[in-house]
Backbone as a ProteinNet text record, in pm:
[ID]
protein_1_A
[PRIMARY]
XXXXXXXXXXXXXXXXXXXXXXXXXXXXXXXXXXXXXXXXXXXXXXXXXXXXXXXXXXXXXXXXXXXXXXXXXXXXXXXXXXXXXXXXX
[TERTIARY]
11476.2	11549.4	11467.7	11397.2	11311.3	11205.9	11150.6	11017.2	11104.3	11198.9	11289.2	11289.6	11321.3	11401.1	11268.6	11133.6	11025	10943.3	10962	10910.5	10998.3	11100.8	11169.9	11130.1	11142.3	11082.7	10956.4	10831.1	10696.5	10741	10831.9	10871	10892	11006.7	11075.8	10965.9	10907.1	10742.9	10670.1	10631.5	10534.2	10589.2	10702.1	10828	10816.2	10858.2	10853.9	10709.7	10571.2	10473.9	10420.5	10445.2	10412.6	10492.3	10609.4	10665.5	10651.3	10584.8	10530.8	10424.8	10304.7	10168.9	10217.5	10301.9	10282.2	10355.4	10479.4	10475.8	10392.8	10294.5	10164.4	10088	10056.7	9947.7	10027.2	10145	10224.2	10250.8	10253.9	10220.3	10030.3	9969.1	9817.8	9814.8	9848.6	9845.7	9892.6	10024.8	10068.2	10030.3	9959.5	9862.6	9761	9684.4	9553	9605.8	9668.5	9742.1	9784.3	9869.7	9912.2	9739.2	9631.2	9523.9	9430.3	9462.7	9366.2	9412.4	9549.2	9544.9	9633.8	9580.6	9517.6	9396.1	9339.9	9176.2	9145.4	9206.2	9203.2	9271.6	9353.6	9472.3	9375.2	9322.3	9314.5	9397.7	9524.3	9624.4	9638.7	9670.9	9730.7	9869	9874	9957.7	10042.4	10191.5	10339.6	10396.1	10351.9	10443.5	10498.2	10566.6	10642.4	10766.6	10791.2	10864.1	10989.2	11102.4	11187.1	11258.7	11311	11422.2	11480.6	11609	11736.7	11800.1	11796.7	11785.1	11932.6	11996.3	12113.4	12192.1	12200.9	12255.3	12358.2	12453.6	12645.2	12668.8	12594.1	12628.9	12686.8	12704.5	12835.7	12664.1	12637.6	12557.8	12608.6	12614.2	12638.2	12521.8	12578.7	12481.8	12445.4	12395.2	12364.5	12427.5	12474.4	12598.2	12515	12620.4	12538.9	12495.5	12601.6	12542.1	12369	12340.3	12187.9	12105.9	12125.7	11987.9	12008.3	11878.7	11841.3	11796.7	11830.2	11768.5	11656.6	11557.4	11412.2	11388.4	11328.1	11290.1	11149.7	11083.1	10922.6	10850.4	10774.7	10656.3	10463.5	10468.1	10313.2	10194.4	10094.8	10041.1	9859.7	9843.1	9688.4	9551.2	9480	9414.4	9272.6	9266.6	9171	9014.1	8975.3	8909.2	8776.4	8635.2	8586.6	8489.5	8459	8351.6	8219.3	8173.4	8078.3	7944.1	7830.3	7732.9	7680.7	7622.3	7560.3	7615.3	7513.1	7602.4	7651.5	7679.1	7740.6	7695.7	7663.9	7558.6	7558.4	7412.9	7412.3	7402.1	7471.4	7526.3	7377.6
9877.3	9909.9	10002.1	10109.9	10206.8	10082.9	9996.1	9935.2	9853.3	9787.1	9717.8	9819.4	9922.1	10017	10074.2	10081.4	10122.7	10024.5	9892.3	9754.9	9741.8	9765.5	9749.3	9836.8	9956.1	10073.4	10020.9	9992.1	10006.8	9865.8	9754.9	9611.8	9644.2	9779.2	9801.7	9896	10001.3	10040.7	9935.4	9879.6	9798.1	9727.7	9664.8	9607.3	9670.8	9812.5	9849.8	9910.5	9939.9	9903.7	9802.2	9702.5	9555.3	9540.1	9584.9	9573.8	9669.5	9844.1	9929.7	9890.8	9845.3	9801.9	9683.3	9579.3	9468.1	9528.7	9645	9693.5	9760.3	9815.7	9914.5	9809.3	9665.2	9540.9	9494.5	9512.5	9407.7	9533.3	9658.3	9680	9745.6	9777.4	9728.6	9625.9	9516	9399.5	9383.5	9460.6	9462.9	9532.6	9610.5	9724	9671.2	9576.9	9512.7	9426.7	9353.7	9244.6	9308.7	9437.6	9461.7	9539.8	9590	9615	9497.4	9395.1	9289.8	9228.2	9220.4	9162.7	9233	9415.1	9517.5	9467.9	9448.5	9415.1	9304.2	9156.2	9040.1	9078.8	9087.9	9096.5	9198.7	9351.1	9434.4	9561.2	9503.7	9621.1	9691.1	9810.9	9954.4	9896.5	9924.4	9848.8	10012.1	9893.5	10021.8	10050.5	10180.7	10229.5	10316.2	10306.3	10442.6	10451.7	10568.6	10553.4	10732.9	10672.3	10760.3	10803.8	10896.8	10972.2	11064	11006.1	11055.8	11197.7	11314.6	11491.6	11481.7	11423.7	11410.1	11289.6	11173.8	11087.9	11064	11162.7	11126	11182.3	11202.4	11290.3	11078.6	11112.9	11039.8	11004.6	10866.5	10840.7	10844.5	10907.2	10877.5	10922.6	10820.5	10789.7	10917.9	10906.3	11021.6	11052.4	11139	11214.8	11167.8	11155.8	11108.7	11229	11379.9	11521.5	11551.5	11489.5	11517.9	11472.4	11423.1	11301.2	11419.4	11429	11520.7	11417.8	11381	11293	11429.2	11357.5	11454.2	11377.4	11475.1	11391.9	11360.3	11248.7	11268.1	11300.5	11360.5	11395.7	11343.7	11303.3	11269.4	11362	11404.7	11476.2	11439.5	11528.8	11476.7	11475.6	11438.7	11474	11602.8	11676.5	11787.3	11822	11851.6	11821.1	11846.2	11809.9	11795.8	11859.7	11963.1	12069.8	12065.3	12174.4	12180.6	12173.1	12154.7	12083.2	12223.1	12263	12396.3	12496.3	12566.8	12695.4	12793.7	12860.3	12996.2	13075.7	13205	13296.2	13383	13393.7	13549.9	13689.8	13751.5	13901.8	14003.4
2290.9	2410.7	2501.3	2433.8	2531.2	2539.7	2489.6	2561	2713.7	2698	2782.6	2894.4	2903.4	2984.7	3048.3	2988.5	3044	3120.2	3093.9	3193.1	3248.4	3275.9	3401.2	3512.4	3450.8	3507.4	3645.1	3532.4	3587.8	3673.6	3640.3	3736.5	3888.4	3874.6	4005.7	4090.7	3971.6	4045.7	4152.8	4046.3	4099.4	4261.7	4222.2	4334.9	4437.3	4449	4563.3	4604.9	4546.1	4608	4680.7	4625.9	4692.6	4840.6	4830.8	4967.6	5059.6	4978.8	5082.7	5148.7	5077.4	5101.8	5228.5	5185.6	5278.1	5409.5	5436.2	5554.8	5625.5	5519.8	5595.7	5658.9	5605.1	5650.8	5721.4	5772.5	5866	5981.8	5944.9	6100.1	6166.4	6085.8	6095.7	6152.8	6134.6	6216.3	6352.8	6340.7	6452.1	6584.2	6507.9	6580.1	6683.2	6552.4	6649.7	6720.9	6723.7	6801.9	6933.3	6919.7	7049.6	7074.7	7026.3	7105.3	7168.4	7044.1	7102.3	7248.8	7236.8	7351.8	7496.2	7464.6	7588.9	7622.2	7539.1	7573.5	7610.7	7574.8	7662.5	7824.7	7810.8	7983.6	8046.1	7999.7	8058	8055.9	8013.7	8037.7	7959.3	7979.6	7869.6	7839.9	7717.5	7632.2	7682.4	7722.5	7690.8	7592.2	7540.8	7415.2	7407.4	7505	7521	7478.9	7397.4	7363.8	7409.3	7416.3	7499.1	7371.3	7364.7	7252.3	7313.4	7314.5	7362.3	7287.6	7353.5	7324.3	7275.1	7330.5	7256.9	7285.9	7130.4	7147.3	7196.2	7138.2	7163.2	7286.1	7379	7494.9	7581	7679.6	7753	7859.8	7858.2	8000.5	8109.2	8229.4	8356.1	8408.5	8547.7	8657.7	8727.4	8803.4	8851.8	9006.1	9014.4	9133.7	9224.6	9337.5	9490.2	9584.3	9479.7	9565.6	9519.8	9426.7	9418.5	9482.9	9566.1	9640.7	9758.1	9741.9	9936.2	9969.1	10154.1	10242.1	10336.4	10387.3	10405.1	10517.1	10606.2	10752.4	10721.3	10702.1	10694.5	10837.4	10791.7	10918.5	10882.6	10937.3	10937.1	10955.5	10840.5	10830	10910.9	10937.1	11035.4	10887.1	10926.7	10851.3	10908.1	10801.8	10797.6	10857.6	10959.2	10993.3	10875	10931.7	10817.6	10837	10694.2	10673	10758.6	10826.6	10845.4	10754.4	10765.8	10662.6	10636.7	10711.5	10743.4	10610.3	10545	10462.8	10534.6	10505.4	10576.9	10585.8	10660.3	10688.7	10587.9	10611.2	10441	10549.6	10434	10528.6	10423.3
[MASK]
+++++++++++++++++++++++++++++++++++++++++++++++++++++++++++++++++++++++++++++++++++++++++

């Protein structure tokens, strides 16, 4: 009964190594895949990831008293440096 009770043991060991290992190679994989193909397209792969500070809080939209409306004005541009250094004192 203890040899029984000790191969089961090292069975369910073993068991759940095999299925740790194959999630570590299945997202390794998943890894290069989303790099390989940043590097075909070009693009920076999105992984962003957002986490919500507090789940159970209530989503709402956002109030219409927050929006400031802004008059734009058009800015000139700067005129541009003289080349010359500046005088030594």
């Amino acid at each position: 009964m203890r040899l029984l009770s000790s191969l089961i043991r090292v069975l369910i060991i073993a068991a759940g190594a095999v299925v740790g290992l194959g999630l570590f190679l299945l997202a390794v994989l998943a890894f290069v895949g989303f790099l390989l193909a940043s590097l075909l397209t070009g693009r920076k792969p999105n992984l962003q990831f957002r986490v919500n500070k507090n789940p159970w809080a209530q989503h709402r939209p956002p109030a219409a008293e927050d929006v400031v409306d802004i008059e734009a004005r058009e800015i000139k541009d700067a005129p541009p440096l003289p080349l010359q250094p500046p005088p030594q004192r």
